[in-house]
C-alpha positions, 0 to 999 in steps of 0.5 A: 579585278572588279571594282564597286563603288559604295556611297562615302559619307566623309566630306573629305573624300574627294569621289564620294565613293569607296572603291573595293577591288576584289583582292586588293590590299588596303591600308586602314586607319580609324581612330578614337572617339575625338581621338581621345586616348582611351587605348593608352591602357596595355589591355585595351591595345590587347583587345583591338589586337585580337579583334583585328585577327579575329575580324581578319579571319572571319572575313577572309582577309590576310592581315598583313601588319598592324599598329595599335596607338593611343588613339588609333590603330592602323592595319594592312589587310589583303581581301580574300573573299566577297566582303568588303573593307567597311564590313571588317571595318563595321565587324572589328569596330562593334566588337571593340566598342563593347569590350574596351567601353566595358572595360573601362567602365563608360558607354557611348561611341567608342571610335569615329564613325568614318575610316581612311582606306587606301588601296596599296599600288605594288610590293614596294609600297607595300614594304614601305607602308608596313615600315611607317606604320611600325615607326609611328610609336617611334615617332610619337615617342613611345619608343626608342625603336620599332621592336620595342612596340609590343602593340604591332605585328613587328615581331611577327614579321621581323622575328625577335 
């Protein structure tokens, strides 16, 4: 596996470098403008959905799981090709800007300009952080149960 390293403008990350791992699987999380809940809205979480899956597959990366909240969104993703996780990242979060900010009838940013990234260590993390992402609505109190979240790839993964 190759490693590059790109420069990180979050004060908060300690390195100061992203790192990209050909093949790796990531989880990315990016929320909101001021984590306002311009999401909250059934159709706006239908946009961020199919321009996830869109991203995914121009890009070349498997996605794996996703969760679309409020105010932010989480995904797991397996890269397959030469781009990186800030060039899905820039992709899926120009489209959505534009779409949801029309939508919703306003302008300006629509999501924080930085993103978490963290690269999975084995298959048991893996399964774990597939599960906390599908609680996250359960936890939040927007719903009794996982499957019960229609925005996240629960169903696809575990079935009806």
């Amino acid at each position: 596996m190759s490693v590059d390293r790109v420069p990180y403008a979050d004060r908060r990350h300690i390195r100061g470098t992203r790192r990209y791992i050909q093949g790796a699987t990531y989880h990315l999380r990016t929320s909101t403008i001021k984590r306002l809940p311009l999401l909250a809205d059934p159709r706006c979480k239908r946009m961020v959905i199919e321009a996830i899956k869109r991203a995914t597959e121009a890009l070349e990366f498997d996605l794996i799981a996703y969760v679309i909240m409020p105010e932010h969104a989480h995904m797991v993703v397996r890269q397959n090709g030469t781009r990186t996780v800030s060039d899905l990242m820039a992709y899926f979060k120009k489209r959505t800007a534009r779409l949801i900010n029309q939508h919703l009838g306003r302008s300006g940013p629509f999501w924080r300009g930085d993103f978490f990234d963290h690269i999975l260590r084995d298959d048991e993390h893996l399964d774990e952080l597939v599960r906390y992402i599908h609680d996250n609505p359960v936890r939040r109190g927007l719903a009794s149960k996982a499957d019960e979240w229609e925005f996240s790839s629960w169903r696809q993964l575990y079935g009806e």
